[in-house]
C-alpha positions as CSV (number, residue, x, y, z in Angstrom):
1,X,-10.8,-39.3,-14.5
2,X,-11.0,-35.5,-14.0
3,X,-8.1,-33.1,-14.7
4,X,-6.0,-32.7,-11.8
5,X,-6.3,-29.0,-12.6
6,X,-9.9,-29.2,-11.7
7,X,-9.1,-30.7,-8.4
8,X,-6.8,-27.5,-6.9
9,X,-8.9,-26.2,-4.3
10,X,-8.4,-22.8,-5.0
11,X,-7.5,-21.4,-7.8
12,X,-4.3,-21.5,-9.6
13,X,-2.9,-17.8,-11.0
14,X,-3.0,-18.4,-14.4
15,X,-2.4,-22.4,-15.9
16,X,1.2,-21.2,-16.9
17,X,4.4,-19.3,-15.0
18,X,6.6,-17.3,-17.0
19,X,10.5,-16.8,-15.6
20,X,12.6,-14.9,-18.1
21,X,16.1,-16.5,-17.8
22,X,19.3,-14.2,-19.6
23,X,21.9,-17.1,-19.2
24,X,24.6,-18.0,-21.3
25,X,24.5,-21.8,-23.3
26,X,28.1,-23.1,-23.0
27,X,29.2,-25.9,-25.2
28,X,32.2,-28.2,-23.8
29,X,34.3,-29.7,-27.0
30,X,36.5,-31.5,-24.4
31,X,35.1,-34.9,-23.9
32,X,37.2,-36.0,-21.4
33,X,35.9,-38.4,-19.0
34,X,35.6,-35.8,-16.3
35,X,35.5,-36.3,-12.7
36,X,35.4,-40.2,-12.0
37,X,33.5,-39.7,-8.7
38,X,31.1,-37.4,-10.9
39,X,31.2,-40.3,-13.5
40,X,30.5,-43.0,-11.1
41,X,27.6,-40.7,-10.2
42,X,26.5,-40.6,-13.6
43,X,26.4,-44.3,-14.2
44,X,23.9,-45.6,-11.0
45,X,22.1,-42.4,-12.7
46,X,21.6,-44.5,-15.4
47,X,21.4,-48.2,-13.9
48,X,18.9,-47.0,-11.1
49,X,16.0,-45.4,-13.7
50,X,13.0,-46.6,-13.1
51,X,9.1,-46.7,-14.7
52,X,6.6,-45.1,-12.2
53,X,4.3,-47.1,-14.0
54,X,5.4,-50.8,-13.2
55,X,7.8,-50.1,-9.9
56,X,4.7,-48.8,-7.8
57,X,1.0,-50.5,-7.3
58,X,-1.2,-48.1,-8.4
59,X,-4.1,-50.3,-7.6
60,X,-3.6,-49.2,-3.8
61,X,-5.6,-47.3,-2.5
62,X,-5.7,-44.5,0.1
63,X,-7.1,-45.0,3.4
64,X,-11.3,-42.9,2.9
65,X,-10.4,-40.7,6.8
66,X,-6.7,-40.8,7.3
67,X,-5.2,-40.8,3.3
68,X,-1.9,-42.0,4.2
69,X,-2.3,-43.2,7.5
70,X,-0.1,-41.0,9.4
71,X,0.2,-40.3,12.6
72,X,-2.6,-38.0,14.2
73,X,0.2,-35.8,16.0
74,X,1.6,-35.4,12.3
75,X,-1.3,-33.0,11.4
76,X,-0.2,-29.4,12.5
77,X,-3.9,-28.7,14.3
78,X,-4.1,-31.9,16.1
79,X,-4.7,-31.1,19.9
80,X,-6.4,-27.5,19.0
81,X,-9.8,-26.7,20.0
82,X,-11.6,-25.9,16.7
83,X,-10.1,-29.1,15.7
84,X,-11.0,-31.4,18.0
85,X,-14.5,-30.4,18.5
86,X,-15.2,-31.6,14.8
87,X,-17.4,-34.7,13.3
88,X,-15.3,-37.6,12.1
89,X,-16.0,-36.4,8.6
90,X,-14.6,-33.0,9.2
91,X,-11.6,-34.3,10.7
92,X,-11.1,-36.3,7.7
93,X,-11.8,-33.6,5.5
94,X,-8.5,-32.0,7.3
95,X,-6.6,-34.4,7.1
96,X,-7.2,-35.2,3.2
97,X,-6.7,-31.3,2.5
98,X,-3.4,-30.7,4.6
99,X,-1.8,-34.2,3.4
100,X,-3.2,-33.6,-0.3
101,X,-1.9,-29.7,0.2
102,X,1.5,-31.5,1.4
103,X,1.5,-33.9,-1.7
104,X,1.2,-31.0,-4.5
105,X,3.7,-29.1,-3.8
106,X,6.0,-32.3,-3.3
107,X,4.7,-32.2,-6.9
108,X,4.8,-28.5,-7.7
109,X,8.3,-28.9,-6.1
110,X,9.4,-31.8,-8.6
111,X,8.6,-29.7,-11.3
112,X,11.0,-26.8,-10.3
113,X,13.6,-29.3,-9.8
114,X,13.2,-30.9,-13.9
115,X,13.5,-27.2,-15.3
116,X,16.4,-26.7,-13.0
117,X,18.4,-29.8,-13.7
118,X,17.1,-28.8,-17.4
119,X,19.1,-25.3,-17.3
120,X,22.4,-26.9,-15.4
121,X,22.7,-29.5,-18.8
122,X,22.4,-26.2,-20.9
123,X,24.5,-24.3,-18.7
124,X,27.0,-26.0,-16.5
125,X,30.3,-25.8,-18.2
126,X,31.6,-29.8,-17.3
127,X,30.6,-32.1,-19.4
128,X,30.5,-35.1,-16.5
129,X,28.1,-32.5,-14.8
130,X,26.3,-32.2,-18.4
131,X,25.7,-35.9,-18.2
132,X,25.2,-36.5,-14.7
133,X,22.2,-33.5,-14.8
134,X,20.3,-35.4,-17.8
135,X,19.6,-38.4,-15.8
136,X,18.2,-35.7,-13.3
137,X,15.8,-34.4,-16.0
138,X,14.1,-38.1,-16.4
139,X,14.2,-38.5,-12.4
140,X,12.3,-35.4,-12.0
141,X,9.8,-35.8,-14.8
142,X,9.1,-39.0,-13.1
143,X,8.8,-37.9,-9.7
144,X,6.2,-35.3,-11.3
145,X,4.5,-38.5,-12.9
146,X,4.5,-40.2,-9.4
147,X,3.0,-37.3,-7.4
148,X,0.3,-36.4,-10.1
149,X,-1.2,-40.1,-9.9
150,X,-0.7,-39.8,-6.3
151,X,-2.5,-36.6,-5.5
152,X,-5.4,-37.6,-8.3
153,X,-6.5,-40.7,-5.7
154,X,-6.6,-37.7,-2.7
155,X,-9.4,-35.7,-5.2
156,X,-7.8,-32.5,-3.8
157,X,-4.6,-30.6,-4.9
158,X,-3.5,-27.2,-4.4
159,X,-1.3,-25.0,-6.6
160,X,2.2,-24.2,-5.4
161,X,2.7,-22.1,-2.5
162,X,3.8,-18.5,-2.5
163,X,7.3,-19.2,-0.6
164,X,8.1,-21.9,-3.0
165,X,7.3,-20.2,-6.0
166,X,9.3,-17.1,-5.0
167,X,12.4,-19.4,-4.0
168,X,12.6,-21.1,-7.5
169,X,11.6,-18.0,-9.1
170,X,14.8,-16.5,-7.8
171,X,17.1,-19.5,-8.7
172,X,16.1,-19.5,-11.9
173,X,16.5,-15.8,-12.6
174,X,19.9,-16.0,-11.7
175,X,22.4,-16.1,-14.1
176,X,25.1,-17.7,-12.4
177,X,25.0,-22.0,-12.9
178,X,25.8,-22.6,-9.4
179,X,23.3,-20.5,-7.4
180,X,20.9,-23.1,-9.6
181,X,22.8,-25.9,-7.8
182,X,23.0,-24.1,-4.3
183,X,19.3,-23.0,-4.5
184,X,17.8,-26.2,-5.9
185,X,20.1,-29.5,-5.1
186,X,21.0,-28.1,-1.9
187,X,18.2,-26.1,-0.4
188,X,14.9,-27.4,-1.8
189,X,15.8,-30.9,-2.3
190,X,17.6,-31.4,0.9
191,X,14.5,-30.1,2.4
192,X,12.3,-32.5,0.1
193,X,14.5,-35.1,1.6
194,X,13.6,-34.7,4.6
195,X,9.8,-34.1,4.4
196,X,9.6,-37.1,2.1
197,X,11.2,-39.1,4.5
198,X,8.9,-37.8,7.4
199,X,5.8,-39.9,5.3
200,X,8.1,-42.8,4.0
201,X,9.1,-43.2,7.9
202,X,5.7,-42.6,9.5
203,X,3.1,-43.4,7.1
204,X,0.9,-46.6,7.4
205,X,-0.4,-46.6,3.8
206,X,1.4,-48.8,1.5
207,X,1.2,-46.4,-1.6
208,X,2.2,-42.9,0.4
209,X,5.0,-44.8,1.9
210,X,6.5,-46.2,-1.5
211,X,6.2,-43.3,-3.6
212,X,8.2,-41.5,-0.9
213,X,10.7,-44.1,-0.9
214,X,11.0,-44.3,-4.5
215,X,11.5,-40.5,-5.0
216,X,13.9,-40.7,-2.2
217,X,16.7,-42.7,-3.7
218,X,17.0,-40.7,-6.6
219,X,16.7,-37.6,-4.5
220,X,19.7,-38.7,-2.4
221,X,22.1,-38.9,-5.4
222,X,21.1,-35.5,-6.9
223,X,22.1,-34.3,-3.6
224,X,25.0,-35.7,-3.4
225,X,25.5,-34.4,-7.4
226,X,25.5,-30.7,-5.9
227,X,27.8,-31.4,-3.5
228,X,30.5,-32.9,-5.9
229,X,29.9,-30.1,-8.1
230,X,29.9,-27.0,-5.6
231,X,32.8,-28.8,-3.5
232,X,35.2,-28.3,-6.4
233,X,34.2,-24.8,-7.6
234,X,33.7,-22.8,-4.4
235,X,37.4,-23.0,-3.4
236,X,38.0,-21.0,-6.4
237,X,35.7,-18.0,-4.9
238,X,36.6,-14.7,-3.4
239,X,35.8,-14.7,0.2
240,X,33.3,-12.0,-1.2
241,X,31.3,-14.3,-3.9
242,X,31.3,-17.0,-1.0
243,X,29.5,-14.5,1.5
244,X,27.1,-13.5,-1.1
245,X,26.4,-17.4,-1.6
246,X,25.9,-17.8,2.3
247,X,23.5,-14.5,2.6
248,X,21.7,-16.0,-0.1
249,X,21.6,-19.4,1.8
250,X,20.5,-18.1,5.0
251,X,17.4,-16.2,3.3
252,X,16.1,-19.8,0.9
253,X,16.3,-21.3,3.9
254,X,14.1,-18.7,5.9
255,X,12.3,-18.7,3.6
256,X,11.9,-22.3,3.2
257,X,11.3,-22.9,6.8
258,X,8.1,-20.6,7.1
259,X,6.7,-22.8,3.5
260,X,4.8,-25.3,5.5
261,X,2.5,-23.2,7.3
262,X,-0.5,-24.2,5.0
263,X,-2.4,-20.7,5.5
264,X,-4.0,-21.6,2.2
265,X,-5.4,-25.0,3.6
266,X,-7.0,-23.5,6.5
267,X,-8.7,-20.7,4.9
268,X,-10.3,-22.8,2.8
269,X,-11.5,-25.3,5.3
270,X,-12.7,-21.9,6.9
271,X,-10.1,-22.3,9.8
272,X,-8.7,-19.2,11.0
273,X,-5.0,-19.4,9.9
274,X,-3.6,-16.9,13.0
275,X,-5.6,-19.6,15.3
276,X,-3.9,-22.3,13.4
277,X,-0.7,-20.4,13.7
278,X,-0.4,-19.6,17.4
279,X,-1.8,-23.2,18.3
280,X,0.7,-25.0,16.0
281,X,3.9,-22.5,17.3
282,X,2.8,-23.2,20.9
283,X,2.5,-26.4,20.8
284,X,6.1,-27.0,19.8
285,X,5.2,-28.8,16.6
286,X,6.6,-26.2,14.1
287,X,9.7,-25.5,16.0
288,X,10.0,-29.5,15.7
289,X,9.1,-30.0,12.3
290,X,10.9,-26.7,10.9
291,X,14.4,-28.2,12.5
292,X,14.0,-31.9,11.6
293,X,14.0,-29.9,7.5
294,X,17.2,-29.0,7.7
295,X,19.0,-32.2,8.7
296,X,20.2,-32.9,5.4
297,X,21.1,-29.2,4.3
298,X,23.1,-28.4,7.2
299,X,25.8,-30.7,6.9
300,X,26.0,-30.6,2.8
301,X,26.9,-26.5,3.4
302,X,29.3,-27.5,5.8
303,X,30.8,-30.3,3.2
304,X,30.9,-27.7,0.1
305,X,32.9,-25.0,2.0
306,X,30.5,-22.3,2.5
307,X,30.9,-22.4,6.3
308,X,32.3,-19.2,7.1
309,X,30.8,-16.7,9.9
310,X,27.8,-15.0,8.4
311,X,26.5,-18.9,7.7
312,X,27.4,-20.1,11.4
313,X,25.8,-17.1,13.0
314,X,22.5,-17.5,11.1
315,X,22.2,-21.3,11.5
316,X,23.1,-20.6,15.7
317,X,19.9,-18.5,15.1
318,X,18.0,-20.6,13.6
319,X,18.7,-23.3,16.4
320,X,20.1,-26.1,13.4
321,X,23.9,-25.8,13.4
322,X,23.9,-28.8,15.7
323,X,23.2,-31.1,12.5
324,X,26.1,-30.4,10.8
325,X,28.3,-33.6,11.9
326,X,25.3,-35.8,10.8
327,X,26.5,-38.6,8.5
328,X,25.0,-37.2,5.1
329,X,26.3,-40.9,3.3
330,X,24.8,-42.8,6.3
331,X,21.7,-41.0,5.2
332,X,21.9,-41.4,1.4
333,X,23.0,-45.1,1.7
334,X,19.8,-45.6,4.0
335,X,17.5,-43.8,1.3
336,X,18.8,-46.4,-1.4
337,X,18.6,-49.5,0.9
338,X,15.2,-48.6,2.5
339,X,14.0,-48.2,-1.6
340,X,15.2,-51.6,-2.3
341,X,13.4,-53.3,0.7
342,X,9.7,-51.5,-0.6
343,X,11.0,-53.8,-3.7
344,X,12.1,-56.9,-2.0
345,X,8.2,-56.6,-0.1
346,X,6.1,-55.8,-3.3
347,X,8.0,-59.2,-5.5
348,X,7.7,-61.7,-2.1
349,X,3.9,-60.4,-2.2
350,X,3.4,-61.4,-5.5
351,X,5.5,-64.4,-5.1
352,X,2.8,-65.5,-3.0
353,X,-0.6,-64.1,-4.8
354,X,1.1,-66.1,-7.6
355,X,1.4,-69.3,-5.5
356,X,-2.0,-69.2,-3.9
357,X,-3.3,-68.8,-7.2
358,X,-1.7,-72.1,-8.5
359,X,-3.2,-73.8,-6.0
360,X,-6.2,-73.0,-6.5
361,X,-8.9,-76.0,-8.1
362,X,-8.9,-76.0,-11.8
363,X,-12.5,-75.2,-13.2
């Protein structure tokens, strides 16, 4: 099987991306058994790993015109000229490049989050957090494992996105242990969340939908680790350090809200990205699918205390302060029970591939 690096579309900038970090290591002698919700955290952390290998069916395959079998009002051009006048083969071509484009930097994204959750063990100064944030590390690697075999069945991948790489450039240049968890567990994987759940909801394709699931239930508790861990500490703050901390939430998630308009795919299908642009903005999808992002985000800000005016005023803007009464544990809750019945499908679909088989004649 080729290199996935061989299947990026265009070309990566270099096969390696450097961020100097000038953070301090902290040790914690204490021991002590910590915070027992953040404990309790820390033990389904452990209970609920999983092998990417055995969990998910990688014998599935992906559907040869529609890869995960979403939707046609899903992809961002549906409905535009240039789009429609194309072959069946074209369209497919699309749809493979803006749902393998999608996929890599779910991947690309999975990666920031293990050398994240890497630097909070090195530098958090609790030792539940310490413990919690290592059973992150072996989620993400996974997730990374999951995405890669994922993307290597589409043929097409695409390295990660200039908005994306600029966001966790910037968490990971800061010094400060918390902005890791504010720009990471709260920004980029409660947008994750939600785009993940977007395919595991919609998506017709066995595999697509599973691997979305899967990644889902872990996502949900390293969500809700931030939130333990940022709830506690940002009471302490000046009113200054938290309005510094909502400026700097207001531009990841502008930032993060422009991410998923795929310029890079439609150049190289030879689309012209302002086309692509003013078709996908006027038809209403963007304004749709940029607000459904921030479902999970909204409230979690709320929930952690950094909900002052300068946060309010910018999410007013944005049109997305109404989510902030949405049931973030209803959500989580779902994530973990919607994983579980992927699970209880797969084993009552081999219960009965096993059955048929000992039925069948004896040579």
């Amino acid at each position: 099987m080729p290199k996935l690096s061989d299947q990026y579309a265009i070309p990566a900038d270099g096969s390696h991306l450097k961020v100097p970090q000038d953070f301090d290591v902290t040790f914690n002698w204490d021991y002590d058994e910590g915070r027992a919700a953040m404990m309790g955290l820390y033990r389904k952390g452990i209970e609920m790993q999983w092998n990417a290998e055995t969990r998910i069916d990688w014998s599935q395959e992906l559907d040869e015109d529609n890869p995960e079998q979403l939707p046609e009002e899903m992809l961002p051009i549906s409905g535009m000229p240039e789009y429609e006048r194309m072959s069946r083969q074209e369209k497919a071509r699309v749809r493979r490049h803006f749902q393998g484009w999608q996929i890599s930097q779910f991947m690309q994204g999975e990666q920031g989050a293990l050398i994240c959750a890497a630097k909070i063990v090195t530098q958090v100064p609790d030792i539940d957090s310490k413990f919690y944030a290592s059973t992150q590390v072996i989620d993400e690697a996974r997730h990374v494992e999951s995405y890669k075999r994922l993307l290597e069945k589409f043929g097409v991948a695409y390295p990660m996105t200039p908005p994306l790489q600029e966001l966790i450039d910037q968490v990971l240049r800061d010094s400060r242990w918390d902005m890791t968890y504010l720009g990471m567990q709260v920004v980029i994987e409660g947008l994750a969340l939600a785009a993940f759940q977007q395919i595991r909801d919609h998506a017709q394709n066995p595999l697509a939908a599973a691997v979305n699931a899967y990644v889902m239930q872990d996502e949900s508790r390293h969500v809700a680790f931030g939130r333990l861990a940022l709830r506690d500490y940002y009471p302490q703050l000046t009113q200054k350090e938290r309005d510094e901390r909502e400026e700097f939430l207001l531009e990841a998630c502008y930032l993060m809200r422009d991410r998923f308009d795929a310029v890079e795919v439609w150049r190289t299908l030879g689309l012209d990205p302002v086309r692509c642009a003013e078709h996908m903005y006027d038809s209403g999808f963007m304004a749709m699918f940029r607000s459904s992002l921030f479902t999970r985000i909204v409230p979690i800000v709320k929930d952690i205390g950094l909900w002052g005016p300068v946060i309010r005023k910018g999410y007013e803007e944005m049109g997305i302060i109404g989510f902030a009464e949405t049931d973030v544990q209803a959500l989580q809750e779902a994530d973990d029970g919607i994983a579980k019945e992927f699970d209880a499908r797969r084993n009552y679909v081999e219960s009965v591939m096993d059955r048929a088989k000992s039925m069948e004649p004896a040579e």
